[in-house]
C-alpha positions in Angstrom: 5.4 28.1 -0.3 2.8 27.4 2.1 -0.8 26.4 1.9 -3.2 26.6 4.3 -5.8 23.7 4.2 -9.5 24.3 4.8 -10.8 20.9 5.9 -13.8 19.5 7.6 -15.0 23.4 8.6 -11.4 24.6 10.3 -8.5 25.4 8.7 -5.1 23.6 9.5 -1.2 24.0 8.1 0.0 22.4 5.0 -0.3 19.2 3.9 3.1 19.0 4.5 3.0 20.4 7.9 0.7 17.8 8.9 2.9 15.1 7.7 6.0 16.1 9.3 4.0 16.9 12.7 2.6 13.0 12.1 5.5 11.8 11.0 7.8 13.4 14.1 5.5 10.9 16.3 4.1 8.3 13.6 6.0 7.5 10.2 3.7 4.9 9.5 0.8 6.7 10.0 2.0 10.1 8.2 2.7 7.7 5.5 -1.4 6.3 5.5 -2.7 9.8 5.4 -0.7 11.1 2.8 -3.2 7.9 0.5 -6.3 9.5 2.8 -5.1 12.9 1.5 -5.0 11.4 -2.5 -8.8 10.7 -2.3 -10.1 13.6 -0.6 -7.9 16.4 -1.8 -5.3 14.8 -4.4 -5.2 18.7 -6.7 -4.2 20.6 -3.3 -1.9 17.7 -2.2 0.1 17.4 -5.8 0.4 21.2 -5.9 1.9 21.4 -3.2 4.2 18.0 -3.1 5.3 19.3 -7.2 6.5 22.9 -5.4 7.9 21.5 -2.3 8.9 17.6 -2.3 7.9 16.7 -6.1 10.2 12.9 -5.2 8.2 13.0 -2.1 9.5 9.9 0.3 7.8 8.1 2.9 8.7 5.1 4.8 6.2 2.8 3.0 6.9 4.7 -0.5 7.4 7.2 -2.6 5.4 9.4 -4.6 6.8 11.0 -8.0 4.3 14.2 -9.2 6.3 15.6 -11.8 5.4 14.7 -15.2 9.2 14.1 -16.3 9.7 11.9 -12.9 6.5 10.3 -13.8 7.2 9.2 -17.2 10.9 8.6 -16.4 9.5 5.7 -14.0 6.8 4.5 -16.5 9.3 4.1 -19.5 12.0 2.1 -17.4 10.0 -0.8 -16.8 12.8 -3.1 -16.0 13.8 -0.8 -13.3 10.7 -0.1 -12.1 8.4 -3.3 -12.3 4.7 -3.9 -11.5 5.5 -6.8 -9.5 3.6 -5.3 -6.2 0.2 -6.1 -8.4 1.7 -9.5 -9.6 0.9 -11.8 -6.3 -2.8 -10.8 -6.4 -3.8 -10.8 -9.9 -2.3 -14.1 -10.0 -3.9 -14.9 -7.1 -7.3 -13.9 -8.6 -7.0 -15.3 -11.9 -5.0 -18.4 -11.2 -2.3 -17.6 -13.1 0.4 -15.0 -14.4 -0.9 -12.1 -16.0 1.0 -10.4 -18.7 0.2 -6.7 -17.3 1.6 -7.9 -14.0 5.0 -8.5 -15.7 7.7 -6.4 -16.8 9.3 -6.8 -20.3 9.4 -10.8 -20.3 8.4 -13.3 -22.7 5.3 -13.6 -21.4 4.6 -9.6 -21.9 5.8 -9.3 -25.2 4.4 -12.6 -26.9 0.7 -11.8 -24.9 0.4 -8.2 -25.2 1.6 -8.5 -29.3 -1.5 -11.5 -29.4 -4.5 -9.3 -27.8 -3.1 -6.4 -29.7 -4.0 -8.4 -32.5 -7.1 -9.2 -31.5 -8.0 -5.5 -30.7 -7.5 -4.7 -34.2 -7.4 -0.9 -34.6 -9.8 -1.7 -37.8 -12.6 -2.2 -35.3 -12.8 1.2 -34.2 -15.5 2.6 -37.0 -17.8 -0.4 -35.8 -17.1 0.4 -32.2 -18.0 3.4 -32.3 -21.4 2.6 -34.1 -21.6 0.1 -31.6 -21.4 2.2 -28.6 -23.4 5.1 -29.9 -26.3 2.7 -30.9 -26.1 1.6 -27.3 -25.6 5.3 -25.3 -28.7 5.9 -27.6 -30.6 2.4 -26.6 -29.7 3.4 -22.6 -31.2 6.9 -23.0 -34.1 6.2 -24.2 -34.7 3.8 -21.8 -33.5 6.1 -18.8 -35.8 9.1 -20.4 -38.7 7.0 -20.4 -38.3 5.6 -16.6 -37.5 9.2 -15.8 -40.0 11.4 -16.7 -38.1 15.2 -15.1 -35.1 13.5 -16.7 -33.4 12.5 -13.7 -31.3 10.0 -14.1 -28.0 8.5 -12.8 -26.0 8.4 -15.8 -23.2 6.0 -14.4 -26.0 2.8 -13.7 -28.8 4.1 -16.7 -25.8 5.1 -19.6 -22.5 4.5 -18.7 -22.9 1.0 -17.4 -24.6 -0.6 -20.2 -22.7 0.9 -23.1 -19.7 -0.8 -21.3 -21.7 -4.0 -20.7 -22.8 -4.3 -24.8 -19.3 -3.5 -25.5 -18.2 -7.2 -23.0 -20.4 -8.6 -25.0 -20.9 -7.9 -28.1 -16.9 -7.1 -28.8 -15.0 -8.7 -26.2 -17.9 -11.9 -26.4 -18.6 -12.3 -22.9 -22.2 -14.4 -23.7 -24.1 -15.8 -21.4 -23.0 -14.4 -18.1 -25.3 -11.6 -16.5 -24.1 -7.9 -16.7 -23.9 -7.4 -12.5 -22.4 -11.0 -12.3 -19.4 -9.9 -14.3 -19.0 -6.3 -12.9 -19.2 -7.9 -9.2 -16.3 -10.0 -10.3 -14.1 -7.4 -11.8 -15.0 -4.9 -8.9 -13.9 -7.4 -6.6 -10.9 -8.2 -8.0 -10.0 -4.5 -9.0 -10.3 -3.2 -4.9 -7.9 -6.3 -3.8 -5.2 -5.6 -6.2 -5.3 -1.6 -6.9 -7.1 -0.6 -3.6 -6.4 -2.8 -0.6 -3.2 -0.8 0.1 -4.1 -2.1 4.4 -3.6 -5.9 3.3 -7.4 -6.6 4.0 -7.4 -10.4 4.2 -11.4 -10.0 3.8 -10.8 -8.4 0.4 -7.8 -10.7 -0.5 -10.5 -13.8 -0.3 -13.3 -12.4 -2.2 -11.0 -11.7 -5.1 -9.7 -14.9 -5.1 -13.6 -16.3 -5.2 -14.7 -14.0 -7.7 -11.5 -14.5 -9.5 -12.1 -18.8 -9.8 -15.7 -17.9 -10.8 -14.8 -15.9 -13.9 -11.8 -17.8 -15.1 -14.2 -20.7 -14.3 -16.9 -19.1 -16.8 -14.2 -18.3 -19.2 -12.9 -21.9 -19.3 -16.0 -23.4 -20.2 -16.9 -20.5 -22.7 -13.6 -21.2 -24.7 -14.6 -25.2 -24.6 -18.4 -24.1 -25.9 -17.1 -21.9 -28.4 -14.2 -24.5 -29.8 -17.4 -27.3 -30.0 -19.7 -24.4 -31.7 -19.4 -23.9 -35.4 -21.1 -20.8 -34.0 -19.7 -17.6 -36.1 -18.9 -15.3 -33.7 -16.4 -12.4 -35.1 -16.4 -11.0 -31.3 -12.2 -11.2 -29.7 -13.1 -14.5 -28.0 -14.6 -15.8 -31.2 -11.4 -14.6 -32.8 -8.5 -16.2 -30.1 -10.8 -19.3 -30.2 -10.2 -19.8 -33.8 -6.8 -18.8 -34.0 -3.8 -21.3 -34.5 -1.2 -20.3 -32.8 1.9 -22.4 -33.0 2.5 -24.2 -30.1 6.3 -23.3 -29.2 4.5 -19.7 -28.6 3.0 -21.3 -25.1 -0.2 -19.9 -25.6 -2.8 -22.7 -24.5 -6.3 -22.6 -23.6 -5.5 -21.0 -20.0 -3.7 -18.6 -21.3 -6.6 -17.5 -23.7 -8.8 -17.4 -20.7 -6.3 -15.5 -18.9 -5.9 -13.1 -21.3 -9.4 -12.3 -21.7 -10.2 -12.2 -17.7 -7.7 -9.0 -18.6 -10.2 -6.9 -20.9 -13.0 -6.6 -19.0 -10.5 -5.6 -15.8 -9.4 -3.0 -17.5 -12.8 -1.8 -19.1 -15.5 -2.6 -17.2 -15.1 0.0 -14.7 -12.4 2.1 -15.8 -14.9 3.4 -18.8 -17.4 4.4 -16.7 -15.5 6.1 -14.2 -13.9 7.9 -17.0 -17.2 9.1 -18.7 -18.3 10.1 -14.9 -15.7 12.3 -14.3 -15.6 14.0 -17.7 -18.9 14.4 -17.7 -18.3 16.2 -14.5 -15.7 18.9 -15.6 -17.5 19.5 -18.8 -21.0 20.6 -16.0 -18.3 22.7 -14.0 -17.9 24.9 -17.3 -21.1 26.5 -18.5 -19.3 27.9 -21.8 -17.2 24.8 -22.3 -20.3 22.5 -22.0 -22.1 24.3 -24.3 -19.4 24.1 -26.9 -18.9 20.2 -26.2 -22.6 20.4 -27.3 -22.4 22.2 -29.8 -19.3 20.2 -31.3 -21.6 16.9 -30.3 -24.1 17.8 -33.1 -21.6 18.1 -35.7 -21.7 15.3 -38.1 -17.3 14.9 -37.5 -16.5 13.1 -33.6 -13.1 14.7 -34.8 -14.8 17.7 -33.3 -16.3 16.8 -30.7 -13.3 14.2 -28.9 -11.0 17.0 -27.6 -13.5 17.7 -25.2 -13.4 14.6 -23.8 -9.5 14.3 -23.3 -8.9 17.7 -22.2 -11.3 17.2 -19.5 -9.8 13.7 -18.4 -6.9 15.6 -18.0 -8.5 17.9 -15.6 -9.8 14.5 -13.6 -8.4 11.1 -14.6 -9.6 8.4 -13.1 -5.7 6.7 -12.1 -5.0 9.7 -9.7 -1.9 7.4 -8.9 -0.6 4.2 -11.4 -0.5 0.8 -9.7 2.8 0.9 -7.6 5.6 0.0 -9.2 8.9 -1.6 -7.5 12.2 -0.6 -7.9 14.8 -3.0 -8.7 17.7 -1.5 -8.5 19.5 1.8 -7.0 18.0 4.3 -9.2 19.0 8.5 -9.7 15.5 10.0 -10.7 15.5 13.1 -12.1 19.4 13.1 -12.4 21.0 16.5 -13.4 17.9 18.6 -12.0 17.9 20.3 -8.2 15.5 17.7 -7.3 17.3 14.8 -8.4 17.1 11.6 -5.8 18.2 8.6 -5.0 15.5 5.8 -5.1 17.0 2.7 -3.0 16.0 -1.0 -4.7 12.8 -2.6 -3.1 11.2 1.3 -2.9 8.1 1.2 -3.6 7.0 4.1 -6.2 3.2 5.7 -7.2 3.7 7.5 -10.4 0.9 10.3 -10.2 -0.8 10.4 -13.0 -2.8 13.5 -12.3 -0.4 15.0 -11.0 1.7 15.2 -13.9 -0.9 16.3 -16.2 -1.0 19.3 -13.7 2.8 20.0 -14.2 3.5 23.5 -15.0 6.6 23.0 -16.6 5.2 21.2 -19.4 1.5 22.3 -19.2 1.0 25.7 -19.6 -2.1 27.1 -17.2 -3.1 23.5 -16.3 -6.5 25.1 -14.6 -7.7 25.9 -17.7 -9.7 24.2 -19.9 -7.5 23.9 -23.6 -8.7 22.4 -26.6 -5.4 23.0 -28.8 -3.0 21.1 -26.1 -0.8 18.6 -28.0 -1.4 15.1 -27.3 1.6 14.2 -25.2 0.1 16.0 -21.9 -2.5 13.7 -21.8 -1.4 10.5 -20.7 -4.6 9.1 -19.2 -3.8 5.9 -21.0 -0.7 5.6 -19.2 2.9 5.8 -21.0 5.5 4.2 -21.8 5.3 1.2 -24.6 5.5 -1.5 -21.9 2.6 -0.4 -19.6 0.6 2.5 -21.9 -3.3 1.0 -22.0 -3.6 -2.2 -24.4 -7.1 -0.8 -25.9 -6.2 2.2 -26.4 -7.7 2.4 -29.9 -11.3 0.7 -28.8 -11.5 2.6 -25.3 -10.8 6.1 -26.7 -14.1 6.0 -29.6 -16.1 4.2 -27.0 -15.8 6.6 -24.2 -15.9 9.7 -26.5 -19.0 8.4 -28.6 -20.8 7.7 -25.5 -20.3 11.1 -24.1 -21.1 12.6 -28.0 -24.5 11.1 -27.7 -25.1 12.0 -24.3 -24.7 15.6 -25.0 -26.7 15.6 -28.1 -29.6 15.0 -25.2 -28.8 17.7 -23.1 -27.4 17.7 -19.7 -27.1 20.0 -16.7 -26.1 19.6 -13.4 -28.2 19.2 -10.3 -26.5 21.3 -7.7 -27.1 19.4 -4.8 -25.6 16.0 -6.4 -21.6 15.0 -6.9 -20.6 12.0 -8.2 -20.9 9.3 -5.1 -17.3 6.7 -4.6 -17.7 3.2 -3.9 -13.7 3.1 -2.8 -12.2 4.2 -6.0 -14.9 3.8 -8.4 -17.7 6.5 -9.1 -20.8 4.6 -8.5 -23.7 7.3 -9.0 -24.2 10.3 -10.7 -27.4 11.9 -10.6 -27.7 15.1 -13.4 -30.7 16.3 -15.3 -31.4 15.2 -18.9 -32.3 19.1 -20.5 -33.7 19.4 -23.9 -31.1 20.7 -26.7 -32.3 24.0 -27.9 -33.9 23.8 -31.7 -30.5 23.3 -34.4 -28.2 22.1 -31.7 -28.4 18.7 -32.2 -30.1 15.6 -31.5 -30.3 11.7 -32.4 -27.8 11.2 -35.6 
């Protein structure tokens, strides 16, 4: 196979071609543009790496794009351990994290308490709750926006995922931006400082002490407040949990510095990009619409997942480390060694691309069985711990922003801040009479 690469107006060799050229003179460097290549590029890159060098390995790691390589690493969790995020989470919040361990005490006990917390019986009230809002935050972006112009990440997506903080999770009395500048902060240090940054390193650390420094004095509010809150702090601030479990007041805070990290941004940018494949589709937008107006979100959701598929927002998982001499992929023709202390990026994307276990991946399927979707991760160490609140919150958000109409401005693509999509202008466009509207 060989691929020519149309970049920057000329046309060079493969992506492989380029890294081996680097690489003759450069490992190091080969190895930094391969992560360039992830951001600009990452559906030519994977096709080519899943035909070519699916284990692909460079000297700073190694990048598995097959979706049985990738869920082989995700389901061995003692094998291959998130410990490369451990040192700056803890950095950040102070303290271990559960999510930055691997199938210890900690882990289980933790994730089996917030689990709790996250009761899947909330997810009819969710999802009132974040269509009320999508509703609320269109109303107000139509009426700043009179030709319906609006950037649907800051004027919709934001404050759905704000109300949810705190009105679900309970994060009171601490502005919207205050909070998303801390979670932002801590987010690019941990998942997106791959060069070390010492600059980074240090503002996650200060925004880190000021949320767990909010969050310490919320919990001591709430315990002195006969306040009824039925929010999840309100809920982990009443609980009695026996004390042999190790679960003190820090490790509340802790754990609920971990909700909003994996929310507060990660909604958005989901919503962003779905919103996104959904405008490249005429036909398939105007059947998400269509499904939007229908009294049932079971008709409506598939659209939401199938295009997340088509553009997740974890192109690659956080890195994992392998602990031990490891045959991946044993008894296939790609089967390889990975050597302990490797450092591994299961692609995400990539996987839900795989040919071999996604039929025409291009295309945009409503009828695919759940399995290929694993934008909420895999495995039952590591697979997303709100699973059940994120998915009616992002797909009731997206329900009520089609009901409105959308199209796309041609001239505007979602604009990155690093990782994150950080604006999206499209065009609010009436619903034609009987499609739909406010429920």
């Amino acid at each position: 196979m060989h691929l020519a690469v149309a970049r920057r107006g000329f046309t060079v060799g493969s992506y492989l071609e380029q890294y081996d050229e680097t690489a003759s003179r450069d490992r190091m460097r080969a190895a930094l543009m391969v992560m360039g290549w992830v951001r600009e590029d990452w559906r030519g890159l994977f096709a080519e790496l899943r035909a070519e060098r699916p284990i692909f390995v460079t000297p700073a790691f190694t990048l598995v794009t097959k979706f049985a390589d990738v869920t082989e690493v995700l389901a061995h969790e003692k094998t291959f351990t998130v410990r490369p995020t451990a040192a700056s989470l803890d950095a950040a919040l102070g303290s271990g994290f559960m999510l930055a361990r691997d199938a210890t005490p900690m882990h289980w006990r933790e994730r089996g308490l917030m689990q709790l917390m996250l009761a899947p019986e909330d997810v009819p009230a969710l999802r009132e709750l974040a269509g009320r809002a999508a509703d609320e935050a269109l109303d107000a972006a139509s009426d700043s926006a009179p030709d319906g112009r609006i950037d649907v990440i800051d004027d919709v997506f934001r404050p759905v995922a704000s109300r949810v903080c705190v009105d679900y999770f309970g994060y009171r009395g601490v502005p919207s931006a205050t909070l998303a500048h801390w979670i932002r902060t801590i987010i690019k240090d941990c998942y997106a400082n791959l060069a070390h940054d010492p600059a980074l390193h240090a503002a996650s650390v200060e925004a880190g002490a000021e949320l767990m420094s909010y969050l310490r004095a919320e919990l001591a509010r709430r315990r002195a407040s006969s306040e009824p809150c039925d929010d999840v702090f309100g809920r982990l601030a009443r609980a009695s949990i026996p004390a042999e479990c190790g679960i003190d007041d820090e490790r509340i805070a802790v754990n609920m510095a971990g909700l909003p990290l994996g929310f507060i941004e990660s909604a958005p940018a989901a919503m962003a990009l779905a919103v996104r494949q959904l405008l490249a589709r005429p036909d398939v937008l105007a059947g998400a619409a269509h499904a939007a107006a229908d009294p049932d979100p079971a008709e409506f959701d598939p659209y939401v997942w199938e295009a997340l598929r088509l553009d997740t927002f974890f192109r690659l998982m956080p890195p994992r480390l392998c602990e031990l001499d490891h045959m991946l992929a044993a008894g296939t023709p790609r089967a390889t060694v990975i050597p302990a202390g490797t450092i591994v990026f299961p692609a995400l994307a990539s996987a839900m691309y795989d040919e071999d276990v996604v039929p025409e991946p291009e295309a945009f399927r409503l009828n695919r069985p759940e399995h290929m979707h694993i934008h909420f991760g895999t495995g039952h160490a590591h697979n997303c711990l709100g699973v059940h609140p994120a998915r009616v919150i992002v797909a009731e958000t997206l329900r009520r922003l089609l009901m409105r109409g959308i199209r796309q401005n041609p001239e505007d693509d979602i604009v990155f801040d690093a990782i994150f999509p950080d604006q999206y202008l499209i065009q609010l466009s009436p619903v034609p009479s009987g499609m739909g509207g406010n429920p």
